[in-house]
TORZA-356481 format. One record per residue: residue number from 1; z negated, x, y of N, C-alpha, C in turn. Coordinates in steps of 0.1 Angstrom, whole numbers. Layout:
N
   nupa     n_w     n_u     n_v    ca_w    ca_u    ca_v     c_w     c_u     c_v
    NUM       Z       X       Y       Z       X       Y       Z       X       Y
...
END
This chain:
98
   nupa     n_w     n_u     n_v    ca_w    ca_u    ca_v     c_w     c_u     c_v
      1    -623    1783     690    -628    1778     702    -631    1763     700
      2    -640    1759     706    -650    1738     708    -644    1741     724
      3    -635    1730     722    -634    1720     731    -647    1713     737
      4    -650    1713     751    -660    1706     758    -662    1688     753
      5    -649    1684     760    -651    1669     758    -631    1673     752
      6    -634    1672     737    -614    1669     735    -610    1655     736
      7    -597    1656     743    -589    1645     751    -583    1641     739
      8    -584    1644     731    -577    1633     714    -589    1627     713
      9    -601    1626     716    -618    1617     714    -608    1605     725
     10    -614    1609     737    -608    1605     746    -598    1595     746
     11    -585    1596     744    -574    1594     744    -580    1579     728
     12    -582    1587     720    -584    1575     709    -593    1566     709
     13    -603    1569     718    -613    1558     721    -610    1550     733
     14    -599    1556     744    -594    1543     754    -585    1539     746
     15    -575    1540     734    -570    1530     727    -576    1521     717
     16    -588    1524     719    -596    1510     708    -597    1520     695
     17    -599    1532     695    -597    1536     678    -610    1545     678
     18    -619    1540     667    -630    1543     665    -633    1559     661
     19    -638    1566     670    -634    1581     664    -650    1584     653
     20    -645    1593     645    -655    1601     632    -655    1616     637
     21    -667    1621     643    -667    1632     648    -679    1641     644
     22    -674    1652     651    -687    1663     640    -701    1662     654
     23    -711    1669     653    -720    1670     667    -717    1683     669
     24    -705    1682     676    -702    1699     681    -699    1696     691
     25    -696    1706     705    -692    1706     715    -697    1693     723
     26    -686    1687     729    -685    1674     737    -689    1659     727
     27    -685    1660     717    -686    1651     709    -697    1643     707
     28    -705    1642     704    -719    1635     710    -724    1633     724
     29    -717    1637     735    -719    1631     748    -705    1623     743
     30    -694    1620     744    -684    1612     737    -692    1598     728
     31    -694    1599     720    -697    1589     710    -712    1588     704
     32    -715    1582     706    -728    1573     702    -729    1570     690
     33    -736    1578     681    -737    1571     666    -739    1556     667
     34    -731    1555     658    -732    1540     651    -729    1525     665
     35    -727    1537     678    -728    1527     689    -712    1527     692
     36    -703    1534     699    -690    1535     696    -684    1548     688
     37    -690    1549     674    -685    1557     665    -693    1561     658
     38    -689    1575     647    -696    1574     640    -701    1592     641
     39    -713    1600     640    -708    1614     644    -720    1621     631
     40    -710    1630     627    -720    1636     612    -721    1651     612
     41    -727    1659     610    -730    1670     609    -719    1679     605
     42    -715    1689     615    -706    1698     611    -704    1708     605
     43    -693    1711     595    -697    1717     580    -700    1703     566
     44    -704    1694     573    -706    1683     561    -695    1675     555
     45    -685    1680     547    -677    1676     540    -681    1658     534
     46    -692    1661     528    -694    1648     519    -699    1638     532
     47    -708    1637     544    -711    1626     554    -700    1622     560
     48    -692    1635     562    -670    1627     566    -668    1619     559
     49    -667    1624     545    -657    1616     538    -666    1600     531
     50    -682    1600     535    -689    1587     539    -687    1582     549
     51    -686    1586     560    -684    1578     576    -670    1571     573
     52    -656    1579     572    -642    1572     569    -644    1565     557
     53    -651    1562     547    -650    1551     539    -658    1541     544
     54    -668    1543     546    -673    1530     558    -664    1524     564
     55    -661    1532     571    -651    1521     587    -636    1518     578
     56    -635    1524     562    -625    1513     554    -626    1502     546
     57    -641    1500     541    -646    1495     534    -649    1478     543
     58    -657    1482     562    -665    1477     571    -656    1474     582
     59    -645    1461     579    -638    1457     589    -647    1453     600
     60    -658    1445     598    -669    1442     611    -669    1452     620
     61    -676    1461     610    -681    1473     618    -668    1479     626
     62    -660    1481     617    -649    1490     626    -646    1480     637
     63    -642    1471     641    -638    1463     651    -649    1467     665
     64    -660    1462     658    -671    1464     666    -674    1484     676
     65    -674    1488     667    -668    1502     671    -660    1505     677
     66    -650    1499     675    -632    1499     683    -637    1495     695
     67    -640    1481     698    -643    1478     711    -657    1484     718
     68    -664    1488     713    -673    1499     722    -670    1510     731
     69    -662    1519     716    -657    1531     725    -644    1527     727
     70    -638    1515     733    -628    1514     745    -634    1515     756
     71    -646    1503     753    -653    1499     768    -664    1514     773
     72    -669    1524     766    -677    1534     770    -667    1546     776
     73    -652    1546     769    -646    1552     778    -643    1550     791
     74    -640    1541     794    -635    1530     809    -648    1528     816
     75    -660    1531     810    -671    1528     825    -678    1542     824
     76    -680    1551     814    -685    1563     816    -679    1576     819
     77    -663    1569     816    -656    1585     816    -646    1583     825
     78    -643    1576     836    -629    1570     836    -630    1583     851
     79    -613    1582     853    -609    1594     864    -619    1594     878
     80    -619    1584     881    -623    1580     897    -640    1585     898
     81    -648    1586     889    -662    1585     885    -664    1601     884
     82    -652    1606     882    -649    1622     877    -651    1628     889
     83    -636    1624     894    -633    1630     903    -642    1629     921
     84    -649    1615     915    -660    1616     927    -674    1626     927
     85    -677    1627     914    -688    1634     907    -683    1650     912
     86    -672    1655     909    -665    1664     909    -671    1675     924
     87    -662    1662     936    -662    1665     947    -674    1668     952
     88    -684    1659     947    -698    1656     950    -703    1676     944
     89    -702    1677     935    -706    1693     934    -702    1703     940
     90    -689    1702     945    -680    1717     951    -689    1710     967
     91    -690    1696     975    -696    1697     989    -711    1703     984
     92    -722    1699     976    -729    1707     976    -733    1721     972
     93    -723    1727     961    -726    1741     962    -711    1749     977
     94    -711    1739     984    -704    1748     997    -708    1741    1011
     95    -721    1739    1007    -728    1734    1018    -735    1747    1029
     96    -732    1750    1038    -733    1766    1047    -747    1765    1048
     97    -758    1752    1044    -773    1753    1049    -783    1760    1040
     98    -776    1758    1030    -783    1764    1014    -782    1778    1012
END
């Protein structure tokens, strides 16, 4: 089973830590190539183990990344934005006029 949006993306991008992810599931609404992370084709052994040498090789880059996907978690994903979004769907599909 693909996780929608997995809460270890999540969870390590509100800690500042640049995630390396496949384009499966949630992961690409998550991370932004090259904008807060890095995302490579899944099944691609050899563009993984290119992306994690990058961000070893590319202290800039990784910093720069770190603080992206801190800040794209905290204005795109944060609870309050959810749970308004959320509510906002159950009043419209329980609206008695439709």
């Amino acid at each position: 089973r693909r996780e929608g949006l997995p809460k270890t993306i999540i969870e390590a991008m509100a800690c500042g830590v640049v995630p390396v992810v496949t384009d499966t599931g949630g992961n690409a609404e998550l991370v932004v190539h090259r904008e807060s992370g890095l995302v490579v084709a899944a099944g691609d052994e050899l563009a993984l183990a290119g992306a994690i040498q990058e961000l070893c090789n590319d202290v800039g880059l990784r910093r720069k990344l770190a603080a992206a996907a801190r800040q794209r978690i905290g204005t795109h994903f944060n609870i309050n934005d959810t749970v308004s979004k959320t509510m906002e769907l159950f009043h419209t599909l329980l609206r008695p006029d439709l």
